[in-house]
N, C-alpha and C positions, 0 to 999 in steps of 0.2 A: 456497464460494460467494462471488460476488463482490458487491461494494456494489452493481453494477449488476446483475446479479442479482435479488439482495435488492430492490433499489425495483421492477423489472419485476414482482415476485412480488406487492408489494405493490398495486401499479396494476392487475393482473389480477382481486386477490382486490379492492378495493376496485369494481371495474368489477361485477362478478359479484352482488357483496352490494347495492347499493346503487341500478346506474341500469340493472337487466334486472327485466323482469319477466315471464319466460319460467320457465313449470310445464313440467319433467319428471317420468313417474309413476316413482317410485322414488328419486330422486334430488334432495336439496335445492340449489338452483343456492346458494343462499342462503349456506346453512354450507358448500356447496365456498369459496365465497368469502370466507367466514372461516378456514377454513382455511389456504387459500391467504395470507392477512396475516398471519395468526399463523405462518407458516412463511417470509414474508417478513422480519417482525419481527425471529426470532430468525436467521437467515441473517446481518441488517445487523448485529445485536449480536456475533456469533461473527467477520463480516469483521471490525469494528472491534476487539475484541479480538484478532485476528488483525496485521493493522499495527501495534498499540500493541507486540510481541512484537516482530517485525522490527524496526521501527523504531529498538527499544533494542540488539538484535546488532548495528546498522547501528553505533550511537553507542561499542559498547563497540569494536568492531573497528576505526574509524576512529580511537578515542581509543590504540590500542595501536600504530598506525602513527604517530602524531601526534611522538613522540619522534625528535628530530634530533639527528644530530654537528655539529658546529658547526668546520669544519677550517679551520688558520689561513692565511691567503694563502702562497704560496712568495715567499719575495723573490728577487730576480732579480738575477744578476750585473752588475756596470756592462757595457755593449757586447752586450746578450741581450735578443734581441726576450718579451717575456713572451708567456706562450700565450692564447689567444683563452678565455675562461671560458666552459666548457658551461653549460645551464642544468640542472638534476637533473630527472631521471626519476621520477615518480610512479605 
């Protein structure tokens, strides 16, 4: 689920519980709408723990690419044009 998700869930269940005052016989509109934020609630907490997870693959996998060679210029003959320096590929 997503965070946006998760607060739609919340804004429906909060709509529900709180600014209707519409009786079905059988069905509490009431606790649908607690429901509904309590399943919002925990939706937001699960995405957010969800990004804190990626997030840290993101750091560990950049941090293992992060190591460079470090190569030293070529020197260049007297009367030899030097070559044009690429920039590196990422």
């Amino acid at each position: 689920m997503t965070i946006a998700a998760a607060i739609f869930l919340i804004a429906v269940g909060a709509i529900l519980r709180y600014a209707t005052n519409i009786h079905v016989q059988g069905v509490s509109i009431d606790t649908v709408g607690l429901i509904l934020m309590i399943a919002g609630v925990a939706g937001l907490v699960l995405s957010f723990f969800q990004e804190a997870i990626w997030s840290e693959r993101t750091r560990r996998r950049e941090a293992a690419y992060e190591e460079r060679r470090e190569v030293p210029p070529r020197e260049v003959p007297p009367g030899e044009v030097p070559p044009r320096e690429v920039p590196p590929r990422y």
